[in-house]
Structures are given as C-alpha cells and as structure tokens.
C-alpha positions as CSV (number, residue, x, y, z in Angstrom):
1,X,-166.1,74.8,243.3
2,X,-166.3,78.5,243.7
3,X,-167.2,80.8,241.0
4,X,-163.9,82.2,240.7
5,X,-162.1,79.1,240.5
6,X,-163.9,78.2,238.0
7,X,-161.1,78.7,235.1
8,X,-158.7,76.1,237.1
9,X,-158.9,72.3,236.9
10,X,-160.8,70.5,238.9
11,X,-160.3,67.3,240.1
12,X,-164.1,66.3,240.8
13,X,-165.2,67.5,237.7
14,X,-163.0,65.1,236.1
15,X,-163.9,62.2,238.3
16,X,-167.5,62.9,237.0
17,X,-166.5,63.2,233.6
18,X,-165.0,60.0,233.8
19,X,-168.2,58.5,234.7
20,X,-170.8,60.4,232.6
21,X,-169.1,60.0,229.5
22,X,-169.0,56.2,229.8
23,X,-172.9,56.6,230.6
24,X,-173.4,59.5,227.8
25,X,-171.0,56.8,225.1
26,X,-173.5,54.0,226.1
27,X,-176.6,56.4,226.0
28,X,-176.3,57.1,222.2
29,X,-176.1,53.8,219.8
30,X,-173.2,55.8,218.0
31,X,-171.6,58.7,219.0
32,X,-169.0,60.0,216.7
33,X,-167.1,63.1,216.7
34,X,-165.7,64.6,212.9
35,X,-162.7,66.4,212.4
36,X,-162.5,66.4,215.5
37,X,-158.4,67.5,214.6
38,X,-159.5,70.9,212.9
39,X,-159.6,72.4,217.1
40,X,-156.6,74.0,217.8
41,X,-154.4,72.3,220.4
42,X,-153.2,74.1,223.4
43,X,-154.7,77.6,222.7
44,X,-157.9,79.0,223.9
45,X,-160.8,77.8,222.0
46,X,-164.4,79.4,222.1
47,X,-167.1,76.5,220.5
48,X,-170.1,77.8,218.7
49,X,-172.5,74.9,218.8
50,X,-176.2,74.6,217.0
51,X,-178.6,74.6,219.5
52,X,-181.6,72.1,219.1
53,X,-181.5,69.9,222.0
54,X,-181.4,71.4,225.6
55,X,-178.6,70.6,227.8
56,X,-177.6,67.6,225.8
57,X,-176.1,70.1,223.2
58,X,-173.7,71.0,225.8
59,X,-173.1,67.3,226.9
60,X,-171.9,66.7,223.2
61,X,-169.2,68.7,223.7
62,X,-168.6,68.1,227.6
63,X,-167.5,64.6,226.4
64,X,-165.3,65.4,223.2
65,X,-162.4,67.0,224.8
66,X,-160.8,66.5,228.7
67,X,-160.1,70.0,228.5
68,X,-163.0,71.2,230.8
69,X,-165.0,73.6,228.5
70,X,-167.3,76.9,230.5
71,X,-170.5,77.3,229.6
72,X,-173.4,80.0,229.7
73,X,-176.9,79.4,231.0
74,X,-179.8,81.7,231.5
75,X,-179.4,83.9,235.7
76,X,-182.3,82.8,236.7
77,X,-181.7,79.1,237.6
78,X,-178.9,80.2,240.1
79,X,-181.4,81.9,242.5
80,X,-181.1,79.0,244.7
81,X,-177.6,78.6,246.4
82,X,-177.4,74.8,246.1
83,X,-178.3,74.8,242.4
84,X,-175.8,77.3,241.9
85,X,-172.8,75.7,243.6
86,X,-173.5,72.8,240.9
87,X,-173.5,74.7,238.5
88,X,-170.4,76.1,239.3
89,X,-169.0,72.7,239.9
90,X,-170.3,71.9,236.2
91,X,-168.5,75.1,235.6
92,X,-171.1,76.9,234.3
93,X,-171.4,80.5,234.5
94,X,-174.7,82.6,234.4
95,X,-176.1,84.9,231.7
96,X,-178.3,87.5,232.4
97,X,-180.9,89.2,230.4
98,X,-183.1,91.9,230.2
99,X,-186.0,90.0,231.5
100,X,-184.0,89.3,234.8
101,X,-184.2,93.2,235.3
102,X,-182.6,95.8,234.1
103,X,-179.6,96.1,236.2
104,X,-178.9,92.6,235.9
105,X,-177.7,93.2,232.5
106,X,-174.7,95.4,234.2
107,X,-173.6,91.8,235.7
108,X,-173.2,90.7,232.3
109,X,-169.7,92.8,232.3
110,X,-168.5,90.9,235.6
111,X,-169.2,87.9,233.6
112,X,-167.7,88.8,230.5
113,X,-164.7,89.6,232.3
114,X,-164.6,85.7,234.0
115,X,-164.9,84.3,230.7
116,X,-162.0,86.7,229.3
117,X,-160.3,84.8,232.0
118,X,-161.1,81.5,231.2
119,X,-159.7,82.2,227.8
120,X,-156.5,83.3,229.3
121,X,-156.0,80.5,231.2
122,X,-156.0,78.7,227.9
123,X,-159.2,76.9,229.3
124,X,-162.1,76.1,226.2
125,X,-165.8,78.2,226.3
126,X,-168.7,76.4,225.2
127,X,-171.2,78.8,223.6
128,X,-175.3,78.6,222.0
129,X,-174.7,81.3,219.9
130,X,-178.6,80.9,218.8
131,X,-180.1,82.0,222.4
132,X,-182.5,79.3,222.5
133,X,-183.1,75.3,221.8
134,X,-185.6,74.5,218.9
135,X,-185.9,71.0,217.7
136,X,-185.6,71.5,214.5
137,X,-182.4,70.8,211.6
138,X,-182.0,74.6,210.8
139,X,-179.8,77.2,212.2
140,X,-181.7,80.4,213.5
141,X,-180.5,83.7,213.8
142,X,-177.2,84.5,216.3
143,X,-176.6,86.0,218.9
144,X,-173.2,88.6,219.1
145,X,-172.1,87.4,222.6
146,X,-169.4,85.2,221.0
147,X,-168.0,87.6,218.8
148,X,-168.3,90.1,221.2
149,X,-166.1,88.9,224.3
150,X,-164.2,86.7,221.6
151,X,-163.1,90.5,220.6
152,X,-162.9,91.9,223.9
153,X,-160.9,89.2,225.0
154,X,-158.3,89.8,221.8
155,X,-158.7,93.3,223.1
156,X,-157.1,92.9,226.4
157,X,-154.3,90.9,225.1
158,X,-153.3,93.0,222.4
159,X,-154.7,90.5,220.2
160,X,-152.1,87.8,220.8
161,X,-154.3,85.4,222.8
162,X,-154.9,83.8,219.5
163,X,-158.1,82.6,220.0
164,X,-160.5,80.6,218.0
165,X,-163.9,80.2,217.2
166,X,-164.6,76.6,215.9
167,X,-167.9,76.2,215.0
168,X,-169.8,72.5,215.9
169,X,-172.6,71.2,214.2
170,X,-174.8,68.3,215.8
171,X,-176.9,66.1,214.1
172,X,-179.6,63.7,216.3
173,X,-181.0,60.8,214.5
174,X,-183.7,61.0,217.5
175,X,-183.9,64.1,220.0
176,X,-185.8,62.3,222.4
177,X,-184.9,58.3,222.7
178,X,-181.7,56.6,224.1
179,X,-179.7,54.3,221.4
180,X,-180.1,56.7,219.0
181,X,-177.4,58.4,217.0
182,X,-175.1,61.6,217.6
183,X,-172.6,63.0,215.0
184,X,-170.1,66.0,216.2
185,X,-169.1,67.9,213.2
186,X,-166.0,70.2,214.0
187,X,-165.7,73.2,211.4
188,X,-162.7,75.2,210.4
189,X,-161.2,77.3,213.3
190,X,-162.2,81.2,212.9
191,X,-159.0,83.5,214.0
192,X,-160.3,86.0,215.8
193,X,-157.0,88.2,215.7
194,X,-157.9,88.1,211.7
195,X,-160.4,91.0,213.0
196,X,-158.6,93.0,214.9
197,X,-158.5,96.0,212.1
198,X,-161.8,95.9,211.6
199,X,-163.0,96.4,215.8
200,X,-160.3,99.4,215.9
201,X,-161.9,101.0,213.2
202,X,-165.3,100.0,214.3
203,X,-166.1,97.6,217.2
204,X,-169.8,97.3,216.1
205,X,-169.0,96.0,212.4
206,X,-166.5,93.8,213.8
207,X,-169.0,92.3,215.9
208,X,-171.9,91.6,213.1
209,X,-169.1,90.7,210.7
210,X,-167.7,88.1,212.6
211,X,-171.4,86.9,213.7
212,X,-172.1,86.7,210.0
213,X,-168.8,84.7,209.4
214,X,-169.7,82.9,211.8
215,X,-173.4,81.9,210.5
216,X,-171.8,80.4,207.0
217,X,-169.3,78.1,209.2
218,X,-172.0,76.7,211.8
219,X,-174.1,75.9,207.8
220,X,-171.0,73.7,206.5
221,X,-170.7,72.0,209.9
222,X,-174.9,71.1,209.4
223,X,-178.3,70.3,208.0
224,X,-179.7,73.4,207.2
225,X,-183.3,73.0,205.7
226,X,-185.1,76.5,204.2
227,X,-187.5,77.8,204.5
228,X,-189.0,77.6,207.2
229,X,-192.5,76.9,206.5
230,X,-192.1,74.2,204.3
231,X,-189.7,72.3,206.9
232,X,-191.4,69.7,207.6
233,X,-191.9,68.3,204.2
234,X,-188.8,68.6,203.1
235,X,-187.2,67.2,206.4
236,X,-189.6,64.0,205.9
237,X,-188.8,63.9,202.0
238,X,-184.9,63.9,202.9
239,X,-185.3,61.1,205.4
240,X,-187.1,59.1,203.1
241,X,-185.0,59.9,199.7
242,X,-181.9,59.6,201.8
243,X,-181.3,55.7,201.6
244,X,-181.6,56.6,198.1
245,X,-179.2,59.2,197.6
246,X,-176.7,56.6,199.2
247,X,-177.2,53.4,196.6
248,X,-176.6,56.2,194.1
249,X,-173.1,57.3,195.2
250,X,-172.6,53.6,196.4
251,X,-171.6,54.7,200.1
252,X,-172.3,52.2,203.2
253,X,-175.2,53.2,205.0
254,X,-173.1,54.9,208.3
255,X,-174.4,58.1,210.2
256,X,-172.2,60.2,208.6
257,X,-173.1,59.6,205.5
258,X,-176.5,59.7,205.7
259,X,-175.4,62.7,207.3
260,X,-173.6,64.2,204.1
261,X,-176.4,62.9,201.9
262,X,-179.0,64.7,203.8
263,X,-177.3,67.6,203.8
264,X,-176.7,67.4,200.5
265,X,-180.4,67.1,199.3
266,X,-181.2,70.3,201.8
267,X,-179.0,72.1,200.0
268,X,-180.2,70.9,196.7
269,X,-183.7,72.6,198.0
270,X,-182.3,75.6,199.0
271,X,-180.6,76.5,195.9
272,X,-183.7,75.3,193.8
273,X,-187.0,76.0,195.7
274,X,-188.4,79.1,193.6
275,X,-191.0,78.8,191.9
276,X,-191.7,75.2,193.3
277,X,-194.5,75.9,195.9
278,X,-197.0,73.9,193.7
279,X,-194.8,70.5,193.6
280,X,-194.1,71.3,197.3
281,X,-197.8,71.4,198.1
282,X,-198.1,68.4,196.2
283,X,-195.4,66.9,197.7
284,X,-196.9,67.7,201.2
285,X,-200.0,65.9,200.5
286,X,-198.9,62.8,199.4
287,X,-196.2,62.7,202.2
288,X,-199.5,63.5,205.1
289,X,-201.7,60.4,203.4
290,X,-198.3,58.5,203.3
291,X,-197.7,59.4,206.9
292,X,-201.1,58.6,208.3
293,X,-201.7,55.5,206.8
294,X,-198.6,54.5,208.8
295,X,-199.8,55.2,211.8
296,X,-203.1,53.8,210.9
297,X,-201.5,50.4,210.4
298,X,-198.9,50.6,212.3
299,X,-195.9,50.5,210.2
300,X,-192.4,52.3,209.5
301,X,-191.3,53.5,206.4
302,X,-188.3,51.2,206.8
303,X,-190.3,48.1,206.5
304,X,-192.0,49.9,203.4
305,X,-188.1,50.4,201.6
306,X,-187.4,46.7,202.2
307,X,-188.7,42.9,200.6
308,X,-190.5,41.4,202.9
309,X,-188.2,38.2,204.3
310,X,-188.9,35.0,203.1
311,X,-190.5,32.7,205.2
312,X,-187.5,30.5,206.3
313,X,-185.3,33.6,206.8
314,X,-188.2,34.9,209.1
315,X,-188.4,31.5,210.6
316,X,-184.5,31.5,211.7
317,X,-184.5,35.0,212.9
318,X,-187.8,34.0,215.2
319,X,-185.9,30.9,216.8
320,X,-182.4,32.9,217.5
321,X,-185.0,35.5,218.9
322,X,-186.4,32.9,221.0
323,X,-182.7,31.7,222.1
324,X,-182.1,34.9,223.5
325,X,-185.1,35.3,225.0
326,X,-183.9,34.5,228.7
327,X,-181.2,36.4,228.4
328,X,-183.0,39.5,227.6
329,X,-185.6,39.3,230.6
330,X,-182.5,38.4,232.9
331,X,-181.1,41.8,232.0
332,X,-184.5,43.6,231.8
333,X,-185.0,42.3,235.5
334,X,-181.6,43.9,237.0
335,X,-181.9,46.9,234.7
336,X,-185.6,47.8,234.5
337,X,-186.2,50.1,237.2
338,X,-183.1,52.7,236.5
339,X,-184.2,52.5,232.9
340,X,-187.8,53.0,233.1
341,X,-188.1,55.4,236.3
342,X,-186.5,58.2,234.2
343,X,-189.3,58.3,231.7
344,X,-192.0,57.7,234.1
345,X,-190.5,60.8,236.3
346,X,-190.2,63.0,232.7
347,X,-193.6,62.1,231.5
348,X,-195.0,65.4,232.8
349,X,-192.2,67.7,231.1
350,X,-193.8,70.3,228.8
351,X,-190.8,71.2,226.6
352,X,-190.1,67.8,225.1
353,X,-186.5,69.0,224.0
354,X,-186.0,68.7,227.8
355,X,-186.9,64.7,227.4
356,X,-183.8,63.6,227.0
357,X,-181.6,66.2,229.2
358,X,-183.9,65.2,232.2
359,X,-183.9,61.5,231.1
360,X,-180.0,61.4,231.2
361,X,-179.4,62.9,234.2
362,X,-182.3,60.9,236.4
363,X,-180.5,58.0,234.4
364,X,-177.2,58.7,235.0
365,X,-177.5,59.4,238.4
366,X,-180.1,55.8,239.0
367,X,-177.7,53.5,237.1
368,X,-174.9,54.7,239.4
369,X,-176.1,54.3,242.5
370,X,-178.4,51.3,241.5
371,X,-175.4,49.4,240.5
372,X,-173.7,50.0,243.7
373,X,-176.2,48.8,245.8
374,X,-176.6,45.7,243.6
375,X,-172.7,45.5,243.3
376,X,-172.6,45.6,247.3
377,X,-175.2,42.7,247.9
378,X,-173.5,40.4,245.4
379,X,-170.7,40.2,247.5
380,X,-173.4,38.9,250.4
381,X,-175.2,36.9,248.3
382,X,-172.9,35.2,246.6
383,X,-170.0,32.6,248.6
384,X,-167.8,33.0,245.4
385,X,-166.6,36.1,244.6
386,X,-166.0,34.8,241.0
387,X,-169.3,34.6,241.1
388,X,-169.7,38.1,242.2
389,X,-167.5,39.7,239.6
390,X,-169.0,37.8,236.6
391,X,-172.1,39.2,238.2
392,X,-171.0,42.5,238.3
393,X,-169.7,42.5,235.0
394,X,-173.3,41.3,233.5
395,X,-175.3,44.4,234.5
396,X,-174.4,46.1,231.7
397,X,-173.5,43.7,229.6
398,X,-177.2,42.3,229.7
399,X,-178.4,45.5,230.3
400,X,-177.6,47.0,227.1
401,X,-178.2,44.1,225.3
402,X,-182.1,44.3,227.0
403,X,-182.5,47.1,225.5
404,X,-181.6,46.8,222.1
405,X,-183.4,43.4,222.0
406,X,-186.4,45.2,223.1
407,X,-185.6,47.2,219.7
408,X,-185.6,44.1,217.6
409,X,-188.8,43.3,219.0
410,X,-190.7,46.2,217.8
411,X,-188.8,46.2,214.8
412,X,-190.0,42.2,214.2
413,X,-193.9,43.2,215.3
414,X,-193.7,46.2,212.5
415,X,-192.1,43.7,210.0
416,X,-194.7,41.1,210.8
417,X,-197.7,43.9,210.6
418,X,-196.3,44.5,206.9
419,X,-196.4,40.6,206.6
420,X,-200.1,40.5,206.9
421,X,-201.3,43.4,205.4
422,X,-199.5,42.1,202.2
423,X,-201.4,38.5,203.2
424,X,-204.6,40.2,204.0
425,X,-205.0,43.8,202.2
426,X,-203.4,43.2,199.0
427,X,-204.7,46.7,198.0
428,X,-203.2,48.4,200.8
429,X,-200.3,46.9,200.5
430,X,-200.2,48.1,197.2
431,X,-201.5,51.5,197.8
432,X,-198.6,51.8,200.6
433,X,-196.1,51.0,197.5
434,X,-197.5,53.3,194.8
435,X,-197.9,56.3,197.2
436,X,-194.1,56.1,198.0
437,X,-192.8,56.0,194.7
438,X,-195.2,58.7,193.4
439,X,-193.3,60.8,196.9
440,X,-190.1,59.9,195.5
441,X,-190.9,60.8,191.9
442,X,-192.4,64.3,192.9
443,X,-188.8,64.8,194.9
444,X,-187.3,63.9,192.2
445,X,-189.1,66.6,190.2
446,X,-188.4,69.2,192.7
447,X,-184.6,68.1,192.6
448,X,-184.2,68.1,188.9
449,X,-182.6,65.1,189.2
C-alpha cells in the first residue's frame, strides 16, 4: 500500500487482521473490551489511548474495531524503504520531530493534512497523545497533536465533520508475559465541534483546553496512581489490598473488577495523601521486607492470601496433574520451538516495554508459518486424512493447553514451597503472616477506612 492510499480499505490489511487478532485473542488469557458502544458509529473517530506498552498499545485497538484505524509513529523508522512500505501497509503514518532536524518538522503539515483526510473518509485515527511508552499505571503529561489536527480538521469542514475524540484506557495485568490479562476501557466521546467558538476566538486556548479536557477523560477510562515518587508502594499496596476491596463489596473476582477496585483505592490515595508521608514510609518498608522475603523463599503473595490445601485436596489435584501430564508434553513438543524462539530472540532487548511487542510479532509470524509446514507434512505422514485434520486441529488445542499447564506447574511448586516452610520454618511462616497484615493495617490507616 502506498502512502496516499492509505485512508481506503485494504483488502490485505484485513486478511492480516483476520489472522493477528485470532493470535493477539489467544496471546492474552482475557481480553475484554468496555463500553466498547460509547464510539460513535459511522463518523470519524480520533482514539486517545494511554501509552504504557510499546506497540502492543496500538494492537489493543487494531483488534477492537474492523474499521482500519491510522496511526502515528516516530520519522525515523521509515528511513529504510522496505520498513516503510510496511508500515504503510499497517497504515501507519510517520511523525516527525525536532530531533529529526529542523526542516523535518515542516513535513509534519503534509502529514497533518493526510490525517485530515483520513478523517474525511470517515476512516478512525489512533493516537499516543502522551509522546512516549512508560510502564507504569499513571497518565503523564499530553501532547496537543490530537487536539490540534482534531481542530484543524473541524476547520476545513466548517466544523461539520463531527468528529470525536474517545478517549481509551488500558489496563495490563502483566506488560511483559503472554496469558496475561488486557482490559479496553472506552470513555465518553469528546465533540470536537463543541469547540469551535473557542479556536475562532483563539486557536491556542482551544488547543490546551481541549488537551486538558482531554486529560480528565483518559483518568475515568484508568488507574491513575500519584504521585509519582511514591508509585511503587502504592501500586504494590493496591495489588495486594485489592482481593480485599472485592470480598468487601461482594463482587466476583473478574478483571474488570479488580480493575474498578484498584482504581478505586488509587483514587482513595490521591484524594487523601497529605500529610501521610510518614505512614507511606512506613508502609514502604514493611512492603520491601515483605517483598524480599518472597523472593528469598520463593513464594507469591497469592499463596500467602490463601489456606494452605489439605492434604487430600492436594493429593487429587497432584494425580489429575499427573493424568494430564502426557498431554501437556505432546503439545509442548509440536508447540515449543515457536513459543520459546521469541523469548530467546528478545532476550537482548534493552527497553523491556518492547518484550512483548517484539515477542508477538516473532510469535505471530513463527506460529503461522510453523503450523503450515507442520499442517503440510500431516497430509504426507498420515494415510488418513481424518487423521490429518484431527491433527491439525490439536496444535492449538494442545498448544494452549501446554502452556497454561506449564502455569499450574509453577503455581503447584510455589504452593508446595509455602507447604514446607509452614512444615519446616514455623516462624517464618508466621513472620510471612504477621508482616502482611501489619501492610494491610498500615493501608488501612492511610485509607481511613
């Protein structure tokens, strides 16, 4: 695809689509998408989506809508022809920057215009209106490039385009592992005709106004933990007082509402963090002791939060474990090498937010081609082509069910570690107990709860 097709459907983008998002749906354990009804249908839509996890932000959105959404990304990957034919392909225009020279930024307005043109072609435009991927749950200070050709675009059209800014928020359980979970939070459209007052007066205060508008919609849509420097305590206090939070208000333990519970207890901070940089510090400690004796023995906090299993429960789960033992190393065997060559080619990466872009696509691209070789040698194998098919339809049946077996495994070796320590180390056992509740106490505190 040529860059200035690039607004019209294309026929082998949706071909790939077709097959990445059945990879991308089995990728993530659950991948939901929420509200995803508030986007307006058949009208040009501009996303503004939280950026915390490279290209995989984009991906999330890729795979919620057929609609064929344009993105951004940084001038200086399309240097190379080839790259840049793909990433026209993936529809994916380039931004440039001041660091790309100073002229470059005059190409910006060539680009603009594109994307004005996507929008009149009623096509979607995906947007990272932060600038940058950080791995963390907060949202850090926009950009104006939505706003800005979201206006200018209005502009051109007298303002009747009637186009939309929906914000997105995305929440990871995990930013870097497969089988993990991925939530899609739509937010409530923004009008952008609903400025067009304001830009005639004044363009500039347009601009800011609707980037500040826009910064209290991508907050509702998700977690938001302040301030900054005491993130990481509070993040790891959340995730621990979250299954909490949920017995409390009796909801079923689902990814959305841990979600909404989370959220929730960040606000809670927010709104009650001054004067508390003594309990924080506190806090902090215990939660780094807490931490490290974890690692030290080699236990989760989930197998901290729960009785141990009696022995005859244990006993059964060992013996269905056992049962499905074969079937597990059958689907290991015929799925191994696409799965594992990915994180063996990524080992090197030094942006770890990258893990998991560079991880799918290796992946994606591995399984596919993997699976038609093997798919092609079952039919010479094989006399029967029954055979063959039920074949066929085993890799990734087995497949998946590898890998989430290989889950259950380490989940069984940290639940058996927490067997003996309570067997062996009564007072670490005990230790491990009393430092969690003092944690939860001290949040409690801060909470004022």
């Amino acid at each position: 695809m040529s860059r200035q097709n690039i607004r019209k459907f294309s026929l082998g983008y949706a071909l790939v689509h077709i097959i990445a998002g059945f990879y991308h749906k089995l990728y993530y354990r659950r991948y939901k998408l929420i509200n995803l009804n508030k986007v307006p249908k058949n009208r040009p839509v501009i996303f503004a989506i939280n950026h915390q996890n490279a290209l995989m932000d984009a991906l999330a959105i890729v795979f919620a809508t057929t609609r064929q959404p344009v993105f951004m990304a940084r001038a200086d990957i399309f240097r190379k022809k080839n790259v840049a034919r793909l990433l026209y392909f993936l529809k994916i225009l380039p931004a440039y920057r001041i660091r790309d020279g100073f002229h470059s930024v005059d190409q910006n307005k060539e680009v603009f215009k594109e994307i004005i043109a996507v929008l009149e072609h009623n096509r979607p435009v995906g947007i990272l209106p932060e600038g940058s991927h950080y791995g963390e749950k907060r949202l850090r200070p926009l950009q104006k490039g939505a706003g800005r050709f979201a206006l200018m675009a209005e502009e051109a059209n007298d303002f009747k385009l009637g186009i939309s800014i929906v914000p997105v928020g995305l929440d990871y359980s995990n930013y870097y592992h497969a089988g993990t979970d991925l939530l899609v939070i739509f937010g409530d459209p923004i009008p952008v005709a609903d400025y067009r007052g304001q830009y005639i007066e004044n363009p500039v205060q347009a601009v800011n106004q609707l980037k500040d508008d826009l910064t209290l919609a991508m907050k509702k849509v998700m977690i938001h933990i302040e301030p900054e420097e005491h993130y990481q305590t509070i993040k790891t206090a959340i995730d621990i007082y979250g299954p909490i939070g949920l017995k409390r208000q009796n909801l079923k333990n689902s990814p959305w509402n841990r979600f909404r519970i989370k959220k929730e207890l960040s606000e809670k901070i927010a709104g009650n963090i001054h004067g508390k940089e003594s309990p924080l510090n506190d806090l902090k400690e215990n939660l780094d002791v807490y931490n490290n004796d974890l690692k030290k023995f080699g236990i989760r906090d989930q197998q901290v939060v729960h009785p141990i299993a009696k022995p005859f429960s244990s006993f059964v789960k060992a013996c269905v474990t056992l049962i499905l033992l074969p079937i597990h190393l059958y689907g290991m065997l015929l799925n191994y090498l696409p799965y594992r060559l990915p994180i063996y080619l990524s080992r090197n990466i030094k942006d770890k937010h990258f893990l998991s872009s560079v991880r799918f696509g290796i992946g994606l691209l591995l399984f596919f081609f993997w699976y038609l070789l093997l798919i092609v040698a079952s039919f010479f194998i094989f006399e029967s082509i029954f055979i063959s098919l039920a074949f066929i339809i085993s890799l990734p049946i087995t497949g998946i069910f590898a890998f989430y077996y290989y889950i259950h495994l380490l989940k069984m070796r940290g639940q058996l570690r927490w067997m003996l320590l309570r067997q062996k180390d009564r007072k670490a056992y005990e230790e491990f107990l009393t430092r969690r509740n003092e944690i939860i106490v001290k949040f409690e505190e801060i909470l004022k709860i």
